[in-house]
C-alpha angles and dihedrals in degrees: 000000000000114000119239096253107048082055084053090051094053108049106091095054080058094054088050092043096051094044095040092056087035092230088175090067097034087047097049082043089063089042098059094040088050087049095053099037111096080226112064108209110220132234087280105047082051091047094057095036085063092048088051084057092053092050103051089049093041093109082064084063116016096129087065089058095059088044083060101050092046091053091050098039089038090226127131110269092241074059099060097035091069100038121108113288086230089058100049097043086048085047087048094044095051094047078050099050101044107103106206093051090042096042085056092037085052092047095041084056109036 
């Protein structure tokens, strides 16, 4: 569980992430091609299509990222930035993962 202020914290990194990547166009993209496709892709399918995304644009925004991770792992962002790849996208993931603080991160930015 994530505490309520690191969410806090965070937050606004989210905000940037999501418009600099313009996740709105991109979402209601993936909607309409999910309205107009024979095969409906679920909750899920969409849910990974939009990490994909994220992914591929990650190098856009890849120091908030590491804000991100510093807020979550409370550590320096110098810190972070050297630390091992598989320990910041596991840290990203959990932070990710975690319903309560991606439900609220969903309903701050939609």
């Amino acid at each position: 569980m994530i505490s309520s202020d690191k969410v806090f914290d965070m937050l606004p990194m989210v905000v940037e992430l999501y418009d600099k990547l313009d996740l709105d166009t991109y979402r209601k993209k993936l909607a309409k091609e999910n309205e107009v496709n024979e095969v409906k892709k679920d909750a899920n399918d969409l849910g990974i299509e939009m990490f994909k995304y994220v992914l591929k644009n990650s190098g856009k925004v890849k120091d908030i990222f590491f804000d991100i991770v510093a807020i979550f792992e409370e550590k320096k962002l110098e810190e972070v930035k050297k630390q091992s790849f598989a320990k910041t996208i596991s840290t990203i993931k959990e932070i990710f993962t975690d319903k309560e603080a991606a439900s609220f991160f969903k309903s701050a930015i939609l």
